[in-house]
C-alpha positions as CSV (number, residue, x, y, z in Angstrom):
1,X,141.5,94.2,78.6
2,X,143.8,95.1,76.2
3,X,143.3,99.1,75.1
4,X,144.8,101.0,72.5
5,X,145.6,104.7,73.6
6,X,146.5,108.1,71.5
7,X,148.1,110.1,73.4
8,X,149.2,107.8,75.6
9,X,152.8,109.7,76.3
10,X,151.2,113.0,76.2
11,X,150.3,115.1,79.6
12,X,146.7,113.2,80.2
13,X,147.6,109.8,78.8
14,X,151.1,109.7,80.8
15,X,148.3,109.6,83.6
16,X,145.9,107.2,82.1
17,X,148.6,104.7,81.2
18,X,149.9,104.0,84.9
19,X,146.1,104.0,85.8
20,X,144.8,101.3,83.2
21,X,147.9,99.1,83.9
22,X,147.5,99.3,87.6
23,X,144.0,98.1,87.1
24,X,145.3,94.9,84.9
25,X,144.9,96.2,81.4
26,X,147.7,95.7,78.9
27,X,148.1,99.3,77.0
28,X,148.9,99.4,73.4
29,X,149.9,103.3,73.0
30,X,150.0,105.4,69.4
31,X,153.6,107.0,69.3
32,X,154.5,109.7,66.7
33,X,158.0,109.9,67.4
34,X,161.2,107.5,68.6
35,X,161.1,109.7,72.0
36,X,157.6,109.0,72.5
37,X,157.9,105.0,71.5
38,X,161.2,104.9,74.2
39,X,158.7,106.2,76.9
40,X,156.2,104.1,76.8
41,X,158.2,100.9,76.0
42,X,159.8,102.3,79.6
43,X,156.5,102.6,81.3
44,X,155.8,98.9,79.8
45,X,153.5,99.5,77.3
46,X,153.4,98.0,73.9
47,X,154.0,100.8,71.0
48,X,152.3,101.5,67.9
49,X,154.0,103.6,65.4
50,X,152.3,106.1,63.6
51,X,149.8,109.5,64.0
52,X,146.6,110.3,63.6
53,X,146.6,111.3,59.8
54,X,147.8,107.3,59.8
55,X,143.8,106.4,59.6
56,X,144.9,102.2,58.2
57,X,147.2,102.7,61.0
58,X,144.6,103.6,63.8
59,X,141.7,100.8,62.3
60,X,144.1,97.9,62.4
61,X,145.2,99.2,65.7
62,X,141.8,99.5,66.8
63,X,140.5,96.4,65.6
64,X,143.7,94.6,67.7
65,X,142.3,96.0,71.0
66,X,139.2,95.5,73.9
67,X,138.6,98.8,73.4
68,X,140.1,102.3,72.8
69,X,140.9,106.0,74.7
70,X,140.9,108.8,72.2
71,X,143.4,111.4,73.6
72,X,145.3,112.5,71.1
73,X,144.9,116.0,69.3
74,X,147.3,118.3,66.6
75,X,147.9,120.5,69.2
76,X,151.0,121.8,67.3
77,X,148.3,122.8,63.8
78,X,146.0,123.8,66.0
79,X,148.3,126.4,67.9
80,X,150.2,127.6,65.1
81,X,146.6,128.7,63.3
82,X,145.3,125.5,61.7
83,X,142.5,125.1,64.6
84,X,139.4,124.0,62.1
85,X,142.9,121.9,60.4
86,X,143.3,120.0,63.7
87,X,139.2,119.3,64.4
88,X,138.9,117.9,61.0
89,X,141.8,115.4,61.4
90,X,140.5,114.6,65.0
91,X,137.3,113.4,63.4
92,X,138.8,111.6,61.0
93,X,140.6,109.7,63.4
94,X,137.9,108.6,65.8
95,X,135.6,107.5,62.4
96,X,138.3,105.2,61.9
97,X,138.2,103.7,65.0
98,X,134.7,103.8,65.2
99,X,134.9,102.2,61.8
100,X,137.1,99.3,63.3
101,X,135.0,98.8,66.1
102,X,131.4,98.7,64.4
103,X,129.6,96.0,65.9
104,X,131.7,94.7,68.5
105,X,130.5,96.4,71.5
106,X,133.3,97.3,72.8
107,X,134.2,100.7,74.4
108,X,135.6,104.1,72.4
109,X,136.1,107.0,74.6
110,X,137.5,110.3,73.7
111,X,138.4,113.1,74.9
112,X,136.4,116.4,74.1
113,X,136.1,119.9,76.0
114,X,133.7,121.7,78.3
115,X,134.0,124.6,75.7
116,X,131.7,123.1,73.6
117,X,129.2,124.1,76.4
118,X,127.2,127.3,75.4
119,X,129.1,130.3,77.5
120,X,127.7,131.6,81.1
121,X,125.6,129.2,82.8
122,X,126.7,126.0,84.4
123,X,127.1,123.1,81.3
124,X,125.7,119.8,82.4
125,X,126.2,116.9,81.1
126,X,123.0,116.5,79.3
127,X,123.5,119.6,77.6
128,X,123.2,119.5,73.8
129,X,124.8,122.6,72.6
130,X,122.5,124.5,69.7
131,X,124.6,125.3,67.0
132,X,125.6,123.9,63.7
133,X,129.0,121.9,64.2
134,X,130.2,122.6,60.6
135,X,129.3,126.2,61.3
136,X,131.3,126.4,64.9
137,X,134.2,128.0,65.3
138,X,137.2,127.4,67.7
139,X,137.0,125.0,70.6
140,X,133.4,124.8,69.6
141,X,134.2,123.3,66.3
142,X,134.7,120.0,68.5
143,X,131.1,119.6,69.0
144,X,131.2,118.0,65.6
145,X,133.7,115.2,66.7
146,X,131.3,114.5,69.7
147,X,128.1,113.8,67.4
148,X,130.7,111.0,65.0
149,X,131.7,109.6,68.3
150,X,128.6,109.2,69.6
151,X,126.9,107.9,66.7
152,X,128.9,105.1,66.8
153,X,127.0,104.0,70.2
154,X,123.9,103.1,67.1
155,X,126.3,100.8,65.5
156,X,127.5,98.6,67.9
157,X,129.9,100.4,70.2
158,X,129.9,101.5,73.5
159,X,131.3,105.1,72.5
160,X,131.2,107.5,75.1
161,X,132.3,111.1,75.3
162,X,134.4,112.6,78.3
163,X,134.8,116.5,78.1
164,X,137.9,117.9,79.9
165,X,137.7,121.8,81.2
166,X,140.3,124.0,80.6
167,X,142.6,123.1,83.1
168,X,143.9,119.9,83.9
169,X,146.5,120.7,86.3
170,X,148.9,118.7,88.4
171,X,153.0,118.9,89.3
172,X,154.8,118.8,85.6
173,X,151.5,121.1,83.8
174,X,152.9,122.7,80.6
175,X,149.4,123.7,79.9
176,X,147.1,127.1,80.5
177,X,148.3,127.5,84.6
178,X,151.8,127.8,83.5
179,X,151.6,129.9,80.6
180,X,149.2,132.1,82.9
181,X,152.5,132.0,85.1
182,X,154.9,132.5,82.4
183,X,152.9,136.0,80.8
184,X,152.7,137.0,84.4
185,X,156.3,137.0,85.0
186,X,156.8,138.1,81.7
187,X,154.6,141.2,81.7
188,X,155.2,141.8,86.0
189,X,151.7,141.9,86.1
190,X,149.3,139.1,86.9
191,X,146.4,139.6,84.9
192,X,142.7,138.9,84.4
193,X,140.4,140.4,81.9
194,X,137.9,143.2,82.5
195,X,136.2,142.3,86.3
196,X,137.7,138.9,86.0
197,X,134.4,137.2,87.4
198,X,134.6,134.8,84.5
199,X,134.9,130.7,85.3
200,X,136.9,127.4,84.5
201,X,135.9,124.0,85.8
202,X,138.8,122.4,86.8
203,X,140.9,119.1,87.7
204,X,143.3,117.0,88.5
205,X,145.1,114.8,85.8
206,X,145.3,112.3,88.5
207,X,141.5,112.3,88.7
208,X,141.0,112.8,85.1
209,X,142.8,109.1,84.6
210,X,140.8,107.8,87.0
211,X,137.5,109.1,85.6
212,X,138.9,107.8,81.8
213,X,139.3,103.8,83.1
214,X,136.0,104.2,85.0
215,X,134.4,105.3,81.5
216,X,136.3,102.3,79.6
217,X,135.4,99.9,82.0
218,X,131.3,100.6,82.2
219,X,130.1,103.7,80.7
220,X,127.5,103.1,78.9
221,X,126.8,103.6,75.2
222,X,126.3,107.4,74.1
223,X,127.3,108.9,77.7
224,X,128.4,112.7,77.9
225,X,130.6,112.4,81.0
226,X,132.2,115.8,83.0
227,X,135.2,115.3,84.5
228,X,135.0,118.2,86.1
229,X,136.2,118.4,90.0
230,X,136.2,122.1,90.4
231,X,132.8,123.8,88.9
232,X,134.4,127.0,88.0
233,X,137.0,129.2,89.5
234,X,137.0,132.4,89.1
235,X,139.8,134.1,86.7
236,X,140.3,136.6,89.1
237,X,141.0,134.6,91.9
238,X,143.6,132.9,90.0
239,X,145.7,135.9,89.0
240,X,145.5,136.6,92.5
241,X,147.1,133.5,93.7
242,X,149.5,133.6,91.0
243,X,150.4,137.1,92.0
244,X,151.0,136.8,95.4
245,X,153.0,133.8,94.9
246,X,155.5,136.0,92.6
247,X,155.3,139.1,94.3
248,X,153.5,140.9,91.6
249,X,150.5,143.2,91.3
250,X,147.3,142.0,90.2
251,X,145.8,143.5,87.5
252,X,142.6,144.0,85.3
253,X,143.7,144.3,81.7
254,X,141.0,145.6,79.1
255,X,139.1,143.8,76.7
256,X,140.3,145.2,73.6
257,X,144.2,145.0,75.1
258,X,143.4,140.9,76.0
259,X,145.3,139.5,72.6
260,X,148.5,141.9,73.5
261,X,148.9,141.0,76.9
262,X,148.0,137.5,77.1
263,X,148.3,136.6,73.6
264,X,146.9,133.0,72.2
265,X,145.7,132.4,75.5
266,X,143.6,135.6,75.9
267,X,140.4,133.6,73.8
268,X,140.7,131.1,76.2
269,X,140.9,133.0,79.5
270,X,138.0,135.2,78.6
271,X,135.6,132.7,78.8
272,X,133.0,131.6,81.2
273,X,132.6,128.1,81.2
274,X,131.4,126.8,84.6
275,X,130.3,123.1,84.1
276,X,128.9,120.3,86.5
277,X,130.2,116.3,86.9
278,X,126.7,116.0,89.2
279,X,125.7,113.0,86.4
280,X,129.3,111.8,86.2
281,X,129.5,110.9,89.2
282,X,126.4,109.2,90.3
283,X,126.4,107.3,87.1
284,X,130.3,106.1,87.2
285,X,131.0,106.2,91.2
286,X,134.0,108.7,90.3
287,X,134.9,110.5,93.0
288,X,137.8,113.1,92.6
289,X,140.5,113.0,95.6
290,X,143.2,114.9,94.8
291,X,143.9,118.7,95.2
292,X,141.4,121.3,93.7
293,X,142.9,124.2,91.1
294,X,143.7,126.7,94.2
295,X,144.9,124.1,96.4
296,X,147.2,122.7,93.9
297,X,148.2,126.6,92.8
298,X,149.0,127.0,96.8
299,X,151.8,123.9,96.5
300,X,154.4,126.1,94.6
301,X,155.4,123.7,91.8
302,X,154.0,126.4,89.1
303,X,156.5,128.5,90.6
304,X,159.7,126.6,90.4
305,X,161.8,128.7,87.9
């Protein structure tokens, strides 16, 4: 099959790339920048310049392919406080290759979040969340790029939807772990907020690859896939590892002192988003094999300064 992938050099798709080529696909990746085209063209995939504000771009790239893995997101508007900025362009993007495969039946899948889940009980994946997506605010907002995606599975394509938790950890994570490592060293602290009882789902990129192919390859139109390996950690139990692997105390910071200490990250670490893969799995065989959150934590490659 011949796929088209955004995001293909970033920290997922860097996975799913070796994992749909090792399978026998041939891998057209989107690349934003000369860096990002050398390492692909080095990991023997075929490149595709452009972004996704490039909407002709992603249709005619789209329309070239088998099928297509969403990955991609403005992380950098999104971060630097152009969130709803970022959403909007994300659903512009996956319209347009919706747009350009309308009728084909062949497979979209992107990438969405566990956080769309409504806070506190464990999400499955037949959850429909109840709100408003135009009226959602952070991660939630992406609720609304969900429903486009998976309207497309009335028109012809076998879209599907795979929501990622909060962490997707492995050797090499830039992500939430190792800023949760970096504040930590910074402050000489590792924190958690208020009783720290709080949950993420989990996984491993490794597994997360593995789960994307499986959705390419037979998932069926309209699924709501978790790839979720660990249900939800607790916070706490986190700064705790992290602590005793710097040598540092392990502390409960306040609710009202959670943006000072922990900064962007503190919106994100105070919620409780335990979510299930129990559908997932029996519908797509996927199987996770690799190491779990703590386990992986235990390893030491967070640690290496």
């Amino acid at each position: 099959m011949r796929v088209f992938v955004t995001g293909a050099s970033g920290w997922l798709g860097s996975a799913v790339v070796p994992e749909l080529i090792g399978a026998g696909h041939e891998v057209t990746g989107l690349a934003r920048s000369a860096a990002s085209a050398a390492a692909l063209a080095e990991a023997g995939v075929r490149v595709h310049r452009g972004d996704l504000y490039d909407l002709d771009g992603l249709r005619a790239a789209a329309g070239a392919s088998d099928g297509v893995i969403h990955l991609a997101f403005d992380v950098e508007s999104a971060f630097s406080g152009n969130f709803q900025g970022a959403v909007e362009a994300d659903r512009h993007a996956v319209e347009a290759l919706g747009e350009a495969l309308t009728g084909s039946d062949r497979p979209l899948v992107i990438a969405s979040v566990t956080l769309v889940l409504a806070p506190g009980r464990l999400g499955t994946e037949q959850d429909a969340p109840g709100l408003d997506p135009a009226a959602a605010g952070g991660p939630r907002a992406r609720l609304a790029t969900e429903l486009v995606a998976l309207s497309f599975a009335w028109q012809g394509v076998r879209s599907s939807v795979v929501r990622l938790p909060p962490t997707c950890h492995g050797d090499g994570d830039h992500g939430f772990l190792a800023a949760l490592v970096g504040i930590a060293r910074a402050k000489a602290v590792s924190g958690y907020i208020g009783d720290g009882s709080n949950r993420w789902p989990a996984v491993h990129r490794r597994d997360a690859a593995h789960l994307f192919r499986l959705a390419l390859e037979k998932a069926p139109a309209g699924a709501k896939l978790h790839v979720v390996a660990d249900e939800g950690v607790p916070i706490r139990t986190i700064a705790e590892v992290i602590g005793r692997h710097l040598d540092l105390p392990v502390v409960s910071v306040p609710a009202e002192r959670a943006s000072e200490h922990f900064g962007r990250l503190a919106g994100f670490l105070a919620a409780d988003n335990p979510a299930s893969s129990t559908r997932t799995r029996e519908l797509l065989g996927w199987d996770p094999t690799h190491p779990g959150l703590l386990e992986d934590l235990d390893k030491g490659h967070y640690f290496h300064s």
